[in-house]
C-alpha positions in Angstrom: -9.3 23.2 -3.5 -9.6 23.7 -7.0 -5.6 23.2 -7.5 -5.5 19.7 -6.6 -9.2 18.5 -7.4 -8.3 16.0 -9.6 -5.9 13.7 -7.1 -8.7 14.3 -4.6 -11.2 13.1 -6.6 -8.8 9.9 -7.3 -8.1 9.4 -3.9 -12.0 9.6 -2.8 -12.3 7.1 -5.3 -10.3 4.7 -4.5 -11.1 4.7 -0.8 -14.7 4.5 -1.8 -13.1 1.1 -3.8 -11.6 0.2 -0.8 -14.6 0.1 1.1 -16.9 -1.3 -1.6 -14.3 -4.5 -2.5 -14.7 -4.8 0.8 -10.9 -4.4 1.8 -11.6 -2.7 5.0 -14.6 -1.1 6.9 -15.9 1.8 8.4 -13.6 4.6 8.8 -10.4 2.1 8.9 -7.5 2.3 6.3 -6.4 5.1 4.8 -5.5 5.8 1.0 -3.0 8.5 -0.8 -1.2 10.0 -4.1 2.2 11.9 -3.7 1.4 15.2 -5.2 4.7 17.0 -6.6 7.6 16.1 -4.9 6.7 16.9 -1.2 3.1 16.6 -1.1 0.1 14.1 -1.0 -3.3 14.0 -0.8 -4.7 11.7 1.7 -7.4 10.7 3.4 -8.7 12.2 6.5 -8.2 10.7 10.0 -11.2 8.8 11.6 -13.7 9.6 8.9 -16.6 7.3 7.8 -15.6 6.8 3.5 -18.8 7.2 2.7 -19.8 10.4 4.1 -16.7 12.0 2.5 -16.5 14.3 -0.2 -13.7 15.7 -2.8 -12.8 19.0 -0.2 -12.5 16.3 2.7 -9.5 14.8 1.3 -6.3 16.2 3.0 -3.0 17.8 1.3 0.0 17.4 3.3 3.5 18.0 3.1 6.3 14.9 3.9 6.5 17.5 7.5 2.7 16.8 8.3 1.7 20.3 7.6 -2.1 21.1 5.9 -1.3 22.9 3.1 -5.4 23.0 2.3 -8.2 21.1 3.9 -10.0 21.4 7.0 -9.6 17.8 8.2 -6.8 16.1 10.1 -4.4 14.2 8.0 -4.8 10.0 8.6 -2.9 9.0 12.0 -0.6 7.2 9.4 0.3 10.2 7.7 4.1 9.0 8.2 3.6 5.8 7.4 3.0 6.9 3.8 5.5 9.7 4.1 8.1 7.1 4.6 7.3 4.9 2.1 7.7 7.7 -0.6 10.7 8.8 1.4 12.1 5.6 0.1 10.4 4.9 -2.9 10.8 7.8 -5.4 9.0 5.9 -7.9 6.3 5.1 -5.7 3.5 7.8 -6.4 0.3 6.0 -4.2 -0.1 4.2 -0.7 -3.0 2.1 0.7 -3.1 1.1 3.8 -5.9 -1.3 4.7 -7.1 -4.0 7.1 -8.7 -7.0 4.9 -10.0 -10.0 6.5 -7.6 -12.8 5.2 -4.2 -10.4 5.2 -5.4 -9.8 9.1 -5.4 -13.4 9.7 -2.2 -14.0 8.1 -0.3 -10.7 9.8 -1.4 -12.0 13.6 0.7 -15.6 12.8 3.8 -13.3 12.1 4.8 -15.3 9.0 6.3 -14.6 5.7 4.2 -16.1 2.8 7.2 -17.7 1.1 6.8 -17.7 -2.9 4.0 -19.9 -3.4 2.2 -18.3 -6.7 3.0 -16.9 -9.5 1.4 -13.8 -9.6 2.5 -13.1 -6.3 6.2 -13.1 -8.2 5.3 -11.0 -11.2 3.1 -8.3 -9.3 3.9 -8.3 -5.9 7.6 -8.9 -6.5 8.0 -12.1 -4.0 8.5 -12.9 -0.9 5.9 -11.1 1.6 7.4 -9.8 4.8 5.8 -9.2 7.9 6.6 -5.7 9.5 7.4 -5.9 13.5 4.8 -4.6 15.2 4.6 -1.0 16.3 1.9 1.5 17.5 -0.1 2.9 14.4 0.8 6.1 13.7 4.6 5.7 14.7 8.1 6.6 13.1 8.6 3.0 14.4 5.6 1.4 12.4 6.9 3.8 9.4 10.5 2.5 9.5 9.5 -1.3 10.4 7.0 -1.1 6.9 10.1 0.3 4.7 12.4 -2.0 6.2 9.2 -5.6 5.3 8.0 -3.5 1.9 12.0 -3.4 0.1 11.1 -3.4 -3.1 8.6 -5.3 -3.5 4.4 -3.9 -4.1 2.8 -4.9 -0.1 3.9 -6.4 3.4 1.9 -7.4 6.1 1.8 -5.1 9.5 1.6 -7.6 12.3 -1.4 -7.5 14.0 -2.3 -5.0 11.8 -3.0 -5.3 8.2 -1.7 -4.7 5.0 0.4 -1.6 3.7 0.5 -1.9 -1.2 1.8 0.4 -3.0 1.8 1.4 -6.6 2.8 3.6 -9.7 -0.6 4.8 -9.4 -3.9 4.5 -7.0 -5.2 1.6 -9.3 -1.8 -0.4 -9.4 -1.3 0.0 -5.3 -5.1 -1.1 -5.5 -4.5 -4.1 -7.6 -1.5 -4.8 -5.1 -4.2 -4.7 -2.0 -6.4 -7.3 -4.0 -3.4 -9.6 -5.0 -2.2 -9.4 -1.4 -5.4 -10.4 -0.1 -6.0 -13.2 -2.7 -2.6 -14.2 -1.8 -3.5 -14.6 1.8 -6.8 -16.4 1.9 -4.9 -19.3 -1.0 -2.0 -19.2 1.8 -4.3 -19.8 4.8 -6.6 -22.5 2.4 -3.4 -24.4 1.7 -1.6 -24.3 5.4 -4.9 -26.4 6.3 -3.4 -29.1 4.0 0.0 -28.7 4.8 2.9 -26.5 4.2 2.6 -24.9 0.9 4.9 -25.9 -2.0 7.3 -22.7 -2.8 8.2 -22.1 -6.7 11.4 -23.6 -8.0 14.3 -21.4 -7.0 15.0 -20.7 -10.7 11.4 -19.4 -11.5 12.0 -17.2 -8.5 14.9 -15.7 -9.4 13.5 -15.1 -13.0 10.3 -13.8 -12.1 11.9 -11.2 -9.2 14.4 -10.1 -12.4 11.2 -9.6 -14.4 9.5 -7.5 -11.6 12.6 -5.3 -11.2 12.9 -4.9 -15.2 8.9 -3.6 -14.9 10.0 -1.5 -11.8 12.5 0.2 -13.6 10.8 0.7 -16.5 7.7 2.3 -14.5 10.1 4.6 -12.7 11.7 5.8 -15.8 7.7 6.9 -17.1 7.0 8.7 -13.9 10.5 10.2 -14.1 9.9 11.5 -17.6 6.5 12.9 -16.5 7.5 14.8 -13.5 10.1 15.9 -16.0 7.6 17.4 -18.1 
């Protein structure tokens, strides 16, 4: 256990964040860090947070396999293994089930670019994944195909998948998303939202790709290292 105490530790954290920012409950969500190239530590399946410890917290590798740990890997274990899959510089994965994002993912809609730091974090547009039986390849492959490039995506009916550079950036992506939603639901009561100019749009999504690149290149060099 001692090897990979540290991302443990992290990952505990952050699920224990999760839980205390009120982003999910009980033993709902799941939270992880790609360790290496073909590993992660994630949480276990169908635990209550707060009655885990450090040793609790799974490592896997992108097969499913326990490498150490005596729990079971989340039921979403492949949903995070696909979004690394696609997302080399992608190094954690939260998957939660927040009040307003829950709301929003049973209408089915996109929230069109309606703020600004939706644009500059998120990375625009949020897509809503088709709906697939948790724990699938299919709800894997439908999350890829919502999240692109961008930082979260809804899972209809579900809740929300955000991803980050690290476990406080995919974090900060669950927060935006949900901020994002309840302002969305707030200001459909009113009407339909007004969308940003198609020229701020376009200039903030350039911007969030320049800071995606430049984060990839960082956890390039350090893996380098």
């Amino acid at each position: 256990m001692s090897e990979w105490l540290e991302e443990r530790r992290r990952v505990l954290l952050t699920a224990q964040q999760l839980l205390e920012k009120r982003l999910t409950v009980g033993s709902s969500g799941n939270v992880s860090q790609r360790v290496g190239a073909e590993l992660l530590a994630i949480t276990p399946n169908r635990r209550y947070t707060e009655d885990l410890t450090p040793a609790d917290i799974v490592i896997a590798t992108f097969e499913g396999d326990v490498v150490d740990g005596d729990g079971i890997p989340s039921s979403e274990l492949m949903l995070h293994v696909g979004v690394y899959q696609a997302r080399p510089e992608v190094q954690a994965v939260i998957h939660a089930h927040p009040r307003y994002v829950s709301a929003v993912a049973m209408t089915g809609r996109p929230i069109p670019p309606i703020l600004e730091d939706q644009m500059i974090y998120l990375g625009g547009q949020i897509e809503v994944a088709a709906h697939a039986m948790s724990g699938s390849d299919e709800l894997a492959a439908a999350a890829v195909l919502a999240l692109g490039e961008r930082n979260a995506c809804l899972l209809a009916n579900h809740g929300a998948l955000a991803v980050g550079r690290d476990l406080r950036a995919a974090l900060y992506a669950c927060e935006y998303l949900e901020k994002l939603c309840l302002a969305f639901l707030w200001a459909s009561l009113l009407g339909d939202p007004d969308v940003l100019p198609p020229e701020v749009v376009e200039t903030e999504q350039a911007f969030f790709r320049m800071m995606q690149r430049t984060e990839s290149e960082l956890v390039g060099a350090r893996i380098r290292r």
